[in-house]
C-alpha positions as CSV (number, residue, x, y, z in Angstrom):
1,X,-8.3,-29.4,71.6
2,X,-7.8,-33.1,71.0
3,X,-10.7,-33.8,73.9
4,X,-13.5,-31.3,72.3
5,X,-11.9,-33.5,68.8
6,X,-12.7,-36.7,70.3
7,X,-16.1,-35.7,71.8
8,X,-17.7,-34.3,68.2
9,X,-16.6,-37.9,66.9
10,X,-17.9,-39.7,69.6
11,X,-21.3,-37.8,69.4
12,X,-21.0,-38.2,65.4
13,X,-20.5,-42.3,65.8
14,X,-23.6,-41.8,68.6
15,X,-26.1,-40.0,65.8
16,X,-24.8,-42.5,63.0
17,X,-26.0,-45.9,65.3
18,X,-29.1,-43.8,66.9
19,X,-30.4,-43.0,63.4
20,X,-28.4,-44.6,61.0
21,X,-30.1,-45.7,57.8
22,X,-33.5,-46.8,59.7
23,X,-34.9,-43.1,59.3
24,X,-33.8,-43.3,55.8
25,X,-37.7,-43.6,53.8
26,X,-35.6,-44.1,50.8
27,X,-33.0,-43.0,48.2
28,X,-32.7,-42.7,44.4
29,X,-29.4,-43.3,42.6
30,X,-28.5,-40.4,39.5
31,X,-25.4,-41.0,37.7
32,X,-24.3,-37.9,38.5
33,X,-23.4,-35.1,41.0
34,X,-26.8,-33.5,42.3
35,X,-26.2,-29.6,42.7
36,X,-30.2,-28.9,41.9
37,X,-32.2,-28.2,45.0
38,X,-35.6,-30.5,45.5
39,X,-39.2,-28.8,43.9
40,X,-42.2,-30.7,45.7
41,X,-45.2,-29.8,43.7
42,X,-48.4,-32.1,44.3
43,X,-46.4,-35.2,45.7
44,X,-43.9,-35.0,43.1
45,X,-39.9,-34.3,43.9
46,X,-38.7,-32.3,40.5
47,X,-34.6,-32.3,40.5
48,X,-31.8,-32.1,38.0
49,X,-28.3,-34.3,38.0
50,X,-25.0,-33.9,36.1
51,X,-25.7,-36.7,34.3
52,X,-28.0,-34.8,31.8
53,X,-31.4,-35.8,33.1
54,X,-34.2,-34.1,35.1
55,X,-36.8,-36.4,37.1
56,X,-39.5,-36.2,38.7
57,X,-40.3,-38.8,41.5
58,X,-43.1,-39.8,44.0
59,X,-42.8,-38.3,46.8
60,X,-43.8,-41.3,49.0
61,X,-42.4,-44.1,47.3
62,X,-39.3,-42.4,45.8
63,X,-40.2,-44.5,42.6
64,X,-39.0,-42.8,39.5
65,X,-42.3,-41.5,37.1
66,X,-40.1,-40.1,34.5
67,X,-37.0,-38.2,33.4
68,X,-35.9,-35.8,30.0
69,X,-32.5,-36.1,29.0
70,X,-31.1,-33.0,27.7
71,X,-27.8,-32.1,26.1
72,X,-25.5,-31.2,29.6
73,X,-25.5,-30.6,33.2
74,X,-28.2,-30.0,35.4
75,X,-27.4,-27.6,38.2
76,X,-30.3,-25.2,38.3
77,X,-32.6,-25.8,40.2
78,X,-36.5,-26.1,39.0
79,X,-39.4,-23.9,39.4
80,X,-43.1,-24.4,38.2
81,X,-46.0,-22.5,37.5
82,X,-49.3,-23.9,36.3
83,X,-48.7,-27.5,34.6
84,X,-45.5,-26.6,34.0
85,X,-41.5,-27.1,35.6
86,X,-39.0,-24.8,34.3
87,X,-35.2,-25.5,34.4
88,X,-32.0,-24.5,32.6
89,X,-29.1,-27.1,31.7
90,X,-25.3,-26.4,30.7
91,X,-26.3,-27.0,27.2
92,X,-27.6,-23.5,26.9
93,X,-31.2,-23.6,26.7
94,X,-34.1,-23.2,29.2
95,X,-36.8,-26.1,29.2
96,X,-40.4,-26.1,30.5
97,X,-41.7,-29.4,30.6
98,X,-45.2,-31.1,31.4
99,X,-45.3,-31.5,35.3
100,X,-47.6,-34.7,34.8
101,X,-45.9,-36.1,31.9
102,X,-42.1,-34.8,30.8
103,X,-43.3,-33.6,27.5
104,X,-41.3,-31.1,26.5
105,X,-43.5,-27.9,26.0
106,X,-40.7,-25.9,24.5
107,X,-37.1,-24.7,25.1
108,X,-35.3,-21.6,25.2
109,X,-32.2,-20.6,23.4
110,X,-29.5,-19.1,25.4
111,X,-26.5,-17.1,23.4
112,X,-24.5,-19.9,24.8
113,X,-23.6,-21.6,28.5
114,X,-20.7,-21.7,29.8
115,X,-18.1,-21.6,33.0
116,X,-16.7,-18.6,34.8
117,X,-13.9,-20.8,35.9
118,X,-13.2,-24.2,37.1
119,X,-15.0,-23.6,40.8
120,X,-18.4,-21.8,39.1
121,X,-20.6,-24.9,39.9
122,X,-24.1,-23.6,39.9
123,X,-26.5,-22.5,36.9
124,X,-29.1,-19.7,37.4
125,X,-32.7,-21.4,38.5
126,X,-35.3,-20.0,37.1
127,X,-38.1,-17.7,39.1
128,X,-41.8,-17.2,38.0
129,X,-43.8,-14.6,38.5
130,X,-47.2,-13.0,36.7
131,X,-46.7,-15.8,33.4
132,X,-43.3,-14.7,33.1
133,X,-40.1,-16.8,33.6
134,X,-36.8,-14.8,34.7
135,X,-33.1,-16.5,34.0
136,X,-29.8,-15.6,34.2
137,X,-27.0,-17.3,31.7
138,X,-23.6,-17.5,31.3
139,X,-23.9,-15.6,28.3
140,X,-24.4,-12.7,30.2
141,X,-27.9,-12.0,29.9
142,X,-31.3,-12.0,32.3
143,X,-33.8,-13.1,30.3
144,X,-37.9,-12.8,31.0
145,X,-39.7,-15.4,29.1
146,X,-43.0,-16.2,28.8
147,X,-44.0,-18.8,30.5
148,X,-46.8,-20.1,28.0
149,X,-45.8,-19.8,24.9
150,X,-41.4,-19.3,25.4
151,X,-41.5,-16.3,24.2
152,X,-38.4,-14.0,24.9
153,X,-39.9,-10.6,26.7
154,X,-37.1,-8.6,26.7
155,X,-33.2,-9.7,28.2
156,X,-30.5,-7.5,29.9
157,X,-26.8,-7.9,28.8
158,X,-24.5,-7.6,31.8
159,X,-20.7,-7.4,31.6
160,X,-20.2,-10.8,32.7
161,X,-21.9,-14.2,33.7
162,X,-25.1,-14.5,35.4
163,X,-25.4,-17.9,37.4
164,X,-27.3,-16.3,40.1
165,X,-30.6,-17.4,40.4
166,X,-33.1,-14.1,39.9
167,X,-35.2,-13.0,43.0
168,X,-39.0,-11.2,42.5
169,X,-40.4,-8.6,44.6
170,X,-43.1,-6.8,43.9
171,X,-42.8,-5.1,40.0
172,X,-39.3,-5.5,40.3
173,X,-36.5,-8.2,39.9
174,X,-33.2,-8.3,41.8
175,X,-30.2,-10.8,40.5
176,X,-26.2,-10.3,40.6
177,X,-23.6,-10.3,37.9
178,X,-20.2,-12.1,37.9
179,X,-19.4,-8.3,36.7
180,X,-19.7,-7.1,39.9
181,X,-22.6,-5.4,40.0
182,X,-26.2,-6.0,41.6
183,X,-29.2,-5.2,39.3
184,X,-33.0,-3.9,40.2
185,X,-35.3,-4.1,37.3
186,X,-38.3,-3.4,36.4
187,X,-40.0,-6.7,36.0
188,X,-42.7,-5.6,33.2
189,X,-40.2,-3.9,30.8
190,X,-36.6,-5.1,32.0
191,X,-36.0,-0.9,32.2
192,X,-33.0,-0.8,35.3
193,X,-34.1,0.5,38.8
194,X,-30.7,1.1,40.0
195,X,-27.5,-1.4,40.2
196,X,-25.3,-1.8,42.8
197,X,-21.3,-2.1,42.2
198,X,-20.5,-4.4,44.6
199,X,-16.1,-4.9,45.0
200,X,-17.1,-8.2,43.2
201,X,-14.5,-9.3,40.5
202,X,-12.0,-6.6,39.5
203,X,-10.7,-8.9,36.6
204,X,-14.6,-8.8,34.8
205,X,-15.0,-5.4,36.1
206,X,-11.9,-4.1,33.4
207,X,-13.0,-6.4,31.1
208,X,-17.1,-6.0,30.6
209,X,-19.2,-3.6,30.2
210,X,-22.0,-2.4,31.7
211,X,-24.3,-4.2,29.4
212,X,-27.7,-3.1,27.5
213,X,-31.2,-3.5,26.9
214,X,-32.6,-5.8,24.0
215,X,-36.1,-6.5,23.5
């Protein structure tokens, strides 16, 4: 055991001085933790950071173009569709900004963000699909937006918090629920395919419900 120990360290140090920071193009310091995966749209890295602000940066360079502060954390991760990002912060609203610019096109009231618990790390990311934005909250809703105007569509209450990040197939949409349950909709009109009871959390599962349409 303590050889097989010493020969991942040894081949560790070997990658470090092989590679090091040479192969490193550059690096852009947040004052924050980064949970938000990278968006490359057009030579342009789109990311979000605990400290509040979203940024976009060249590509290339790694030079900063701009950033929008919002209210709290970033950990969703961005999407975009025509000249616009989309991305939701702990401050409870959804925010589709300029790609080009960072002028705020408009924002998206959520029933309120917040925390499962102290190890719930990640915010929905929105998904885009047919000029319609789908995002999950910790209010416990999935929400369909539209992606012009910010609009609310039509949005599902679930028994619990919805951090995960909404996937599109076809007409429908597929997302899970901190209540334990894994949803198919119909994208169009938010009507339920099926849902899936997963063993999921037993705790939400006595405590919500099974949630209801609301146009």
């Amino acid at each position: 055991m303590a050889k097989i120990v010493l020969l991942f360290l040894f081949a560790i140090i070997n990658q470090t001085l092989l590679f090091g920071q040479d192969n490193v193009l550059w690096k852009f310091k947040t004052d924050g933790r980064v949970y938000s995966s990278a968006l490359l749209v057009d030579n342009v890295v789109y990311f979000g950071s605990a400290d509040h602000n979203f940024y976009a940066l060249s590509k290339d360079s790694g030079k900063e173009l701009w950033r929008f502060k919002t209210e709290g954390a970033l950990h969703s991760s961005a999407a975009s569709y025509q000249n616009m990002v989309y991305f939701g912060s702990a401050d409870g609203h959804l925010y589709a900004l300029h790609k080009n610019t960072g002028k705020l096109i408009w924002k998206f009231k959520s029933e309120g963000e917040k925390n499962y618990d102290l190890w719930d790390y990640y915010l929905s990311s929105p998904s885009v699909a047919n000029g319609t934005v789908f995002w999950g909250s910790g209010d416990g809703n999935l929400y369909a937006i539209d992606a012009t105007s910010g609009n609310q569509k039509w949005k599902y209450q679930t028994g619990d918090v919805v951090h995960a990040s909404p996937t599109i197939n076809g007409n429908r949409v597929y997302f899970g629920s901190f209540d334990g349950f894994f949803y198919a909709f119909d994208k169009g009109n938010g009507a339920v395919i099926w849902k899936f009871n997963t063993i999921g959390d037993l705790l939400s599962q006595r405590r919500g419900s099974e949630g209801g349409f609301n146009r």
